[in-house]
VMD Tcl script that builds the backbone (N, CA, C; Angstrom):
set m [mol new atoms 171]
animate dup $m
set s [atomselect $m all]
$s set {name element resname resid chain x y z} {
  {N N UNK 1 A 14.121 8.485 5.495}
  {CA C UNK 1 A 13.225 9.266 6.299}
  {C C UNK 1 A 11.865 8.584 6.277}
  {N N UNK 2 A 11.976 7.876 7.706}
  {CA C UNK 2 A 10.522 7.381 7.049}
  {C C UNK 2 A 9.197 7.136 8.857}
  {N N UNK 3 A 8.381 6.693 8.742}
  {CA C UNK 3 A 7.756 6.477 9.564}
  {C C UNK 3 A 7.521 4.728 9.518}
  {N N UNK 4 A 8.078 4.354 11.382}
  {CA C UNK 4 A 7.790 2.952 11.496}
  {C C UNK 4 A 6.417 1.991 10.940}
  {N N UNK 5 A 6.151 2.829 11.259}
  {CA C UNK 5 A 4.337 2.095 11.089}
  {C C UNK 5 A 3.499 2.009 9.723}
  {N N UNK 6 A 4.725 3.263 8.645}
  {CA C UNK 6 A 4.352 2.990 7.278}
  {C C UNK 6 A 5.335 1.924 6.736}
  {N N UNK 7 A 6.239 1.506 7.439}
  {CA C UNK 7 A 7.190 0.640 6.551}
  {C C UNK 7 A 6.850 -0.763 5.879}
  {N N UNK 8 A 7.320 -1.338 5.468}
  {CA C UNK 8 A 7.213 -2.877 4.973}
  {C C UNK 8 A 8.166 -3.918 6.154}
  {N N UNK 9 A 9.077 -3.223 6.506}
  {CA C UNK 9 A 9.700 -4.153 7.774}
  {C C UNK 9 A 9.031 -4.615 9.174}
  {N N UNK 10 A 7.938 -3.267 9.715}
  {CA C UNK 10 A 7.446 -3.226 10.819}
  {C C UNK 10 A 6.106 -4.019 10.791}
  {N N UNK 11 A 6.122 -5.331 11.351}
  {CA C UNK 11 A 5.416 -6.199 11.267}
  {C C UNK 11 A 5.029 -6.750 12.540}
  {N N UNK 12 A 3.685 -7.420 13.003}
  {CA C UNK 12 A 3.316 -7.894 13.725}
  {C C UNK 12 A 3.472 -8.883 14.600}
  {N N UNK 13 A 4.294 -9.184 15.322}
  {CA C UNK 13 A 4.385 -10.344 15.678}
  {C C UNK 13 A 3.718 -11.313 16.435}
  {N N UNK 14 A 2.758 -12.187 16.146}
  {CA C UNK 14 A 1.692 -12.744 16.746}
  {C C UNK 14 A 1.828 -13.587 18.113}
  {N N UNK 15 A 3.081 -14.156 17.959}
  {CA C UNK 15 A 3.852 -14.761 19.038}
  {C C UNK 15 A 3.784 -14.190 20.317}
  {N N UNK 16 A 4.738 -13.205 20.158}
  {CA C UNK 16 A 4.922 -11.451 21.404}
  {C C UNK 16 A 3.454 -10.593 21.334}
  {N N UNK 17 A 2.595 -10.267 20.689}
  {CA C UNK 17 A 1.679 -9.755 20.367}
  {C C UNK 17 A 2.017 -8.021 20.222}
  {N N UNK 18 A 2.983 -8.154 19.757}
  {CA C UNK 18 A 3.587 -6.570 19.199}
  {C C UNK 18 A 4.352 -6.517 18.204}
  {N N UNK 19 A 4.264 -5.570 17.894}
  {CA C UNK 19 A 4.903 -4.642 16.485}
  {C C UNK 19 A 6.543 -5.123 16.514}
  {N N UNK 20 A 7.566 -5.349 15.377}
  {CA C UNK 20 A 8.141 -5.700 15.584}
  {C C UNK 20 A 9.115 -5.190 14.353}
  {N N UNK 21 A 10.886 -4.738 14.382}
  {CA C UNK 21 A 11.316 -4.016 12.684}
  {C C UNK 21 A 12.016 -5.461 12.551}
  {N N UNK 22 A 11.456 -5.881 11.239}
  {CA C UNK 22 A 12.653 -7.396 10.920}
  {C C UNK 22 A 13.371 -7.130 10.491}
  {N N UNK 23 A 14.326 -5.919 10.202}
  {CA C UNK 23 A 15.207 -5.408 9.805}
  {C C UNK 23 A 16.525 -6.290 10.773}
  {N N UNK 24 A 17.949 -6.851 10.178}
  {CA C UNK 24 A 18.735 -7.145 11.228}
  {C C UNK 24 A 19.050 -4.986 11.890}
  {N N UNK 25 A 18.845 -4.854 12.483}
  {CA C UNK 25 A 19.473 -3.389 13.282}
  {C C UNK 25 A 21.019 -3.986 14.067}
  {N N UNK 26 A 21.576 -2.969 13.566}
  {CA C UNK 26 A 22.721 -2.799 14.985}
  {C C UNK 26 A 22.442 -2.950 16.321}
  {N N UNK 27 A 23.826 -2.634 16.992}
  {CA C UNK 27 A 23.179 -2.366 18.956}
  {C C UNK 27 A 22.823 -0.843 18.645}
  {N N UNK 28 A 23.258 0.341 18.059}
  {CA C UNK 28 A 23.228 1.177 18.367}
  {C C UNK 28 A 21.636 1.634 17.551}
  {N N UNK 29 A 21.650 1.003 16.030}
  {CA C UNK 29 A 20.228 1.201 15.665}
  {C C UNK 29 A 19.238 0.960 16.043}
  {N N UNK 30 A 19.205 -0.422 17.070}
  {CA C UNK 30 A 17.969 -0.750 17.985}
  {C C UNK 30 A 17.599 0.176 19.091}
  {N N UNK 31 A 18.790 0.688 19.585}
  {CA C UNK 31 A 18.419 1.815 20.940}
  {C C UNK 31 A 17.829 2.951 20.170}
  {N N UNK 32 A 17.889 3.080 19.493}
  {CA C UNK 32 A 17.022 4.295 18.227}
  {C C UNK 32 A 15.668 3.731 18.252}
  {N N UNK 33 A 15.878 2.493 17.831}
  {CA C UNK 33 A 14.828 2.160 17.406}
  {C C UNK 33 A 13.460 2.216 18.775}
  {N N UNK 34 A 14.015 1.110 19.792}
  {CA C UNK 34 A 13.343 1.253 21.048}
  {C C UNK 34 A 13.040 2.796 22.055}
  {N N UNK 35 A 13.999 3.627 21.434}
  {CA C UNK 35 A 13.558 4.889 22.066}
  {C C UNK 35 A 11.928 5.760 21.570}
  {N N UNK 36 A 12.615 5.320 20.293}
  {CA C UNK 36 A 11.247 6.044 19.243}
  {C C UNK 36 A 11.797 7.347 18.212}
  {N N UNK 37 A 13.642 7.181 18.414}
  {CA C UNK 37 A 14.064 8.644 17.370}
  {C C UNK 37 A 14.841 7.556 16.611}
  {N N UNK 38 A 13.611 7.031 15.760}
  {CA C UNK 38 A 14.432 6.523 14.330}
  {C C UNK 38 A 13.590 6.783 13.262}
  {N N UNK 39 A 13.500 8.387 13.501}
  {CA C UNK 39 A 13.101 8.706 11.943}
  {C C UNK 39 A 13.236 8.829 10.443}
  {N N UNK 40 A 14.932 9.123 10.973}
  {CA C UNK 40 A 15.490 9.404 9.578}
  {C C UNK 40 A 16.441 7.514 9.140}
  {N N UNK 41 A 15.245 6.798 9.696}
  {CA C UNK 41 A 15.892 5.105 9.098}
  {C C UNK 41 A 16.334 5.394 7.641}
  {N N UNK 42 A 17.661 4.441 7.581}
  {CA C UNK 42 A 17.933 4.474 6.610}
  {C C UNK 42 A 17.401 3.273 5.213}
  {N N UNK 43 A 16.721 1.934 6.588}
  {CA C UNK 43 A 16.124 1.074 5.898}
  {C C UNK 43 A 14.512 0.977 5.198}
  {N N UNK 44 A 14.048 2.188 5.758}
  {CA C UNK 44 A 12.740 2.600 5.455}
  {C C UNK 44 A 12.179 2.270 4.312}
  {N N UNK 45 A 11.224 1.318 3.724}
  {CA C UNK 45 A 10.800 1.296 2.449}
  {C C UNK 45 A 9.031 0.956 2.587}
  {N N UNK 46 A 8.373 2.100 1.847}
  {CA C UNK 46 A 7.272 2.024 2.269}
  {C C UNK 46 A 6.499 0.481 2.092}
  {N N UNK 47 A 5.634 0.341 2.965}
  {CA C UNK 47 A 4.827 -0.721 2.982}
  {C C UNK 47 A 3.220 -0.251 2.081}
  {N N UNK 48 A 3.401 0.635 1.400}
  {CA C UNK 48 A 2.098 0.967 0.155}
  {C C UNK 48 A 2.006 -0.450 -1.006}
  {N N UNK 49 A 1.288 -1.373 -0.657}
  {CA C UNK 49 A 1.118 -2.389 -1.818}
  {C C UNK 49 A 0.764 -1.616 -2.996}
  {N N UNK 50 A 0.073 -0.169 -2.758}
  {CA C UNK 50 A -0.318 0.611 -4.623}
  {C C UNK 50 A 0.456 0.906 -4.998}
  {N N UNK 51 A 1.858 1.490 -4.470}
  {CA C UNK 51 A 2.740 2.348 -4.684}
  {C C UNK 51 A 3.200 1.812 -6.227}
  {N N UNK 52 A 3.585 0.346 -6.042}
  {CA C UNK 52 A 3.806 0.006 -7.633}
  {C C UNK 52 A 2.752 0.345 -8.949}
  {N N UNK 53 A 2.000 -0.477 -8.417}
  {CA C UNK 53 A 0.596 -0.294 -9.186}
  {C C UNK 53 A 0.402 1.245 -9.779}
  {N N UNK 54 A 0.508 2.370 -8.985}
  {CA C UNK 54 A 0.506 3.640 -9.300}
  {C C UNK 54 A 1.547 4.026 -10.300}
  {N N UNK 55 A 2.489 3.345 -9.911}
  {CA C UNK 55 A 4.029 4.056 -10.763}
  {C C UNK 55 A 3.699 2.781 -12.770}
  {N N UNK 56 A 3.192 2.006 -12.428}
  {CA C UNK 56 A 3.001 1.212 -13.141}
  {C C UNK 56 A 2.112 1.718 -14.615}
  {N N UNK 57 A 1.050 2.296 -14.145}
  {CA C UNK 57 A -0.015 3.022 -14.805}
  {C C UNK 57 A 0.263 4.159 -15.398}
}
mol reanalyze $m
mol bondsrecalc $m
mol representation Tube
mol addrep $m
């Protein structure tokens, strides 16, 4: 369950000049993906660089 734009996959692509999941996706996970109902990703892992740091302390 996660949000695209917090992830660690959803990255910039400077090339295309857009957002981009480097995740390999399926055919059927990309049409999720390109629609905008891929909330409940299953590859979701936050992109928080503290998150360790926090759990660490």
């Amino acid at each position: 369950m996660g949000n695209c734009e917090q992830c660690v996959y959803y990255t910039y692509d400077e090339q295309f000049a857009y957002y981009v999941c480097e995740m390999d996706l399926d055919e059927d996970e990309m049409r999720r993906f390109l629609q905008g109902n891929f909330a409940n990703c299953p590859y979701f892992r936050s992109g928080d660089d503290y998150l360790l740091v926090r759990k660490q302390n």
